[in-house]
N, C-alpha and C positions, 0 to 999 in steps of 0.2 A: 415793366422795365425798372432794373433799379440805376439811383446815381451810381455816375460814374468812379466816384469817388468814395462809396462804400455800396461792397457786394452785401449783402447778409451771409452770414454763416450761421449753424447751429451748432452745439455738441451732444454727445451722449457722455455722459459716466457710468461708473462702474456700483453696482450693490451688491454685497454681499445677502447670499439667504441661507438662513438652518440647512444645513445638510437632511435628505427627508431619509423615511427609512427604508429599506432593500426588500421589494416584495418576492416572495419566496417565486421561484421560479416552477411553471408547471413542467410536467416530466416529459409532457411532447411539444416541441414549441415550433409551428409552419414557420417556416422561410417567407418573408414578403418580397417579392422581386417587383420595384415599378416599372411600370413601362413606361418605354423611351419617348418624351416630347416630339409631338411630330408639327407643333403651331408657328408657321413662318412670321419671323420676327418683321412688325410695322416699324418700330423704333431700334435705331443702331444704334447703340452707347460703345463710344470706344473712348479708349483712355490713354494721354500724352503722358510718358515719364520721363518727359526731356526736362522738366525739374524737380526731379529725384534726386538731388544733388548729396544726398546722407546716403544712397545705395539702398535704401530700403525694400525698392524692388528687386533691383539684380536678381534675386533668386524667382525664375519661372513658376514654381508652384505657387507663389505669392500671386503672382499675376493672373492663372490660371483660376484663384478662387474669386480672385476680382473680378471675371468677365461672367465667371459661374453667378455671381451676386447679381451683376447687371441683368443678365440672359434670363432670370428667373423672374423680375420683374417685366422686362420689357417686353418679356412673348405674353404678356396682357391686354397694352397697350395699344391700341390700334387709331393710330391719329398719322394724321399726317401735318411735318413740319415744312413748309417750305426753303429750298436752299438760299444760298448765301453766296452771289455769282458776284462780277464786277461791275459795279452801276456803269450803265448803258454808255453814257455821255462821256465815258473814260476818266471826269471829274469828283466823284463819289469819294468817299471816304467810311473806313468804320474800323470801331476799335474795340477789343476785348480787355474788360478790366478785371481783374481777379487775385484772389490771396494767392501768392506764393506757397504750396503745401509746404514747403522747406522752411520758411522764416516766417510766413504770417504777414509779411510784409505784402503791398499793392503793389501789383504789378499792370502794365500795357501795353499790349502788343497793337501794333498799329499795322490795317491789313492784313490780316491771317490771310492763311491762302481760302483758295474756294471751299464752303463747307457747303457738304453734299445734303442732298432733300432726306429729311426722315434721321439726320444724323445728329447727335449730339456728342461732343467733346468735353473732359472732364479731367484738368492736369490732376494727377495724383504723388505724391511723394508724402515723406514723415519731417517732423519732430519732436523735441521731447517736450510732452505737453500734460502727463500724467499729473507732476507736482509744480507746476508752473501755469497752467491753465485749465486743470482739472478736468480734463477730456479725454478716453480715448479716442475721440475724432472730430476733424469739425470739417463739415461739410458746406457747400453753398450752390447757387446759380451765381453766375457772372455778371456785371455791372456790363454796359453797351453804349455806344456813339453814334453815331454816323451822322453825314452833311453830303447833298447832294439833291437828286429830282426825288419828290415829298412820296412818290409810290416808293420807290426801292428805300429810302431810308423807311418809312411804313413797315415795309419789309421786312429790313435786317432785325427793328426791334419787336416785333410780332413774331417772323419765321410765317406769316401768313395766318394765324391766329386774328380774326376781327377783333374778338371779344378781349384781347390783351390791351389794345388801343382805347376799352371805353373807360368810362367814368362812373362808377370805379368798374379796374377791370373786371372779367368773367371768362377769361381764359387766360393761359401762360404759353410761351412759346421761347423759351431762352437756348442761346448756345450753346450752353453745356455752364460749365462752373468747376469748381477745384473742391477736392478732398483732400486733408493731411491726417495721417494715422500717427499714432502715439508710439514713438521708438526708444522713450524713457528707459527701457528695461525694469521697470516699476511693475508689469504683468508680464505672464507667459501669455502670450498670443498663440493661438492654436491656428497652423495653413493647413486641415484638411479638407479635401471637396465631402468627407461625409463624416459623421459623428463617433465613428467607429474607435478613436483615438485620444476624442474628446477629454480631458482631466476633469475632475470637479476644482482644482483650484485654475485652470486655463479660462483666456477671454477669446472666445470664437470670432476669426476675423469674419466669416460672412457672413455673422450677422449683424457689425457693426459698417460694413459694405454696406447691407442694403439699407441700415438705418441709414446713411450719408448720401447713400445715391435720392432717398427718399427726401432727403431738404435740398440735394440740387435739381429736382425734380419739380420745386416748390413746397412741399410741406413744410409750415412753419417759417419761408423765407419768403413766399411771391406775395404780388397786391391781391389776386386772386384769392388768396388763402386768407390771407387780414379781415378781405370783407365780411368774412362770415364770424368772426371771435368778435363776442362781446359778454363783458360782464365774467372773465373766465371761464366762458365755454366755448367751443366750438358749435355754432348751428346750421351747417352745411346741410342741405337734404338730402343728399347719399349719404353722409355719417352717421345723420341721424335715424332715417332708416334703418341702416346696419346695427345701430346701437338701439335699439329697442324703443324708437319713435321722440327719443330723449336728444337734447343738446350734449353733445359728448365732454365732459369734464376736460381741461386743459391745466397744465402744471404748472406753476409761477413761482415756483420754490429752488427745485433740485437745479434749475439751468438760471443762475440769475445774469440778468442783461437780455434772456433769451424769453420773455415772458411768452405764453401763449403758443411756441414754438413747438411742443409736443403734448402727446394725449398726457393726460395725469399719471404720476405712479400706479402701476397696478392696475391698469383696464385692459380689458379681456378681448377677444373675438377670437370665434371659432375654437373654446375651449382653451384657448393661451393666451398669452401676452401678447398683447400690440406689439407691435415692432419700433413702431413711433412714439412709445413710451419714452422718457428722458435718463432712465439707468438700463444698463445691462445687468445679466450675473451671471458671477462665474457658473464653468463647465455647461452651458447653457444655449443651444443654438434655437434659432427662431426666423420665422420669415415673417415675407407679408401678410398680412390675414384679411379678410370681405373688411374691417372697419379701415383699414389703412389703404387699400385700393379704393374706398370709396371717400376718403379724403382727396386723393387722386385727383376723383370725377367731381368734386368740389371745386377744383381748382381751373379743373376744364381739359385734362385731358378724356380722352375716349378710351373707359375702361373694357374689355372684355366679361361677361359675365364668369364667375368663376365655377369650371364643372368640380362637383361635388365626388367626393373619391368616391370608388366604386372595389369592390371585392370579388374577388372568385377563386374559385377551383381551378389549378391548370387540366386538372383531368377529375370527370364526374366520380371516379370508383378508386381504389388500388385495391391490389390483391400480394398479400402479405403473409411468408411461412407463419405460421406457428412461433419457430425457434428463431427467428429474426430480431428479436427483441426491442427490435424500434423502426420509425417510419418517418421522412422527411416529407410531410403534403406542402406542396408550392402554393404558394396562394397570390393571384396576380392582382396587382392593382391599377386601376385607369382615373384618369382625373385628377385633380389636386395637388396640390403644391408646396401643404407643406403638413406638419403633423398629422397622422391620422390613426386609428383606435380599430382593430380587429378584436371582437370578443368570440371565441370558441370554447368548445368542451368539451372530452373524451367521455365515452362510457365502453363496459365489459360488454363484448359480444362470442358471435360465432364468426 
């Protein structure tokens, strides 16, 4: 639980890197087609833009890359939160505290309506925060109240998480929390659902979504997460696992105020960049990777183990004229979630 009177937030910024150089392209290049997620989401992440007050939503494709953001973490996730009904004795009370994405400013709502089991709430909207707060976004979990009979407030501030309530905790279970994005016009923001469009001087919104959903989530904001940073490192036993039996470095530089709140510049998993690094860069998209879902399972939610991609043929043979002069082989992929590497090779036949 955080005071009511300050939520945590984190940010990301922006890096720039050397532009790398253009590898020659080979002369027959398969088509990757993935296939379509079929994993029933445990965790609903839906998002209020009833203080969007700058319009920064209004356009639908915006919106559509933000659930894309959420939907790619959450079909991970397999926990269960409990709801948030009206304490019994009709005399209960509870309140959500959180930054206004709009102005930064504390805001509280006093009895939200009913939040349903497994659901988490997250107001999103902008400001301009580029040369005024150095962030493309800042993210959080929401501060909480309640007064009433000691089970249902137990409740409202766990969500039914035991391990929220202990000392220190061992689990997280919050409401939801607020995201505000960066509407400076200081970068081009990139809204597509895939990379096809991508600029090298553009900042990929989903993947500064899921860096933010990832600190309303608790990384880098919940007690859950604190317990294990010491000494600038992160030593969680699912991170450390994931990172090579090692206390995972933490960054105390690039985010200051925000000490401890993301992996260090430049740590890796699964071949890329964490997600939960503290810069982005441009033309650059990124997801979760095994070391940031298992920050996750640090904090106490129930991760999903992650299936490893998988390759194929759509079809064992083809059969191809002579004077055809080229051939499109589909190659299907199963599993995984975010970058992954096909190496092939042609040779001269019959």
């Amino acid at each position: 639980m955080f005071p009511e009177s300050f939520p945590a937030t984190a940010r990301l910024t922006i890096h720039r890197l050397p532009a790398s150089r253009k590898l020659r392209r080979p002369r027959l290049v398969p088509e990757v087609l993935p296939l379509e997620s079929r994993t029933l989401l445990s965790i609903n992440i839906q998002f209020d833009y009833s203080f969007d007050s700058n319009h920064f939503f209004d356009n639908l494709a915006r919106r559509a890359v933000l659930q894309a953001a959420a939907s790619t973490i959450a079909s991970q996730l397999d926990d269960s939160l409990a709801p948030i009904q009206p304490e019994p004795s009709g005399i209960g009370t509870w309140s959500e505290t959180f930054n206004d994405p709009s102005t930064g400013l504390l805001l509280t709502i006093n009895n939200p309506t009913v939040l349903p089991a497994n659901t988490l709430i997250i107001y999103v909207g902008a400001r301009p925060m580029a040369n005024t707060e150095d962030a493309l976004g800042k993210g959080g979990p929401g501060g909480v109240g309640a007064s009433g009979d000691q089970t249902w407030v137990d409740r409202v501030e766990s969500r039914g998480q035991s391990g929220a309530l202990a000392t220190p905790p061992s689990d997280f279970g919050p409401w939801g929390g607020s995201i505000a994005f960066d509407d400076s016009g200081t970068y081009d923001w990139y809204f597509g659902l895939d990379t096809s469009g991508l600029a090298p001087d553009q900042v990929d919104f989903f993947t500064v979504a899921e860096h933010e959903i990832g600190h309303v989530l608790g990384i880098g904001t919940s007690p859950s997460w604190s317990r294990y940073v010491s000494g600038g490192s992160f030593d969680g036993p699912a991170a450390e696992a994931a990172y090579g039996g090692q206390p995972v470095p933490l960054d105390t530089v690039v985010a200051p105020g925000y000490p401890g709140a993301h992996w260090a510049s430049g740590t890796t998993s699964d071949g890329q960049l964490a997600i939960m690094n503290a810069q982005s860069t441009l033309g650059d998209r990124r997801y979760f990777t095994t070391l940031d879902f298992a920050g996750l399972a640090d904090i106490g939610w129930n991760v999903q183990a992650l299936a490893p991609a998988v390759f194929q043929f759509s079809q064992s043979s083809r059969t191809v004229p002579e004077n055809a002069g080229g051939v499109i082989i589909d190659v299907i992929r199963g599993g995984g979630i975010g970058p992954a590497t096909v190496q092939y090779a042609t040779s001269d036949g019959t």
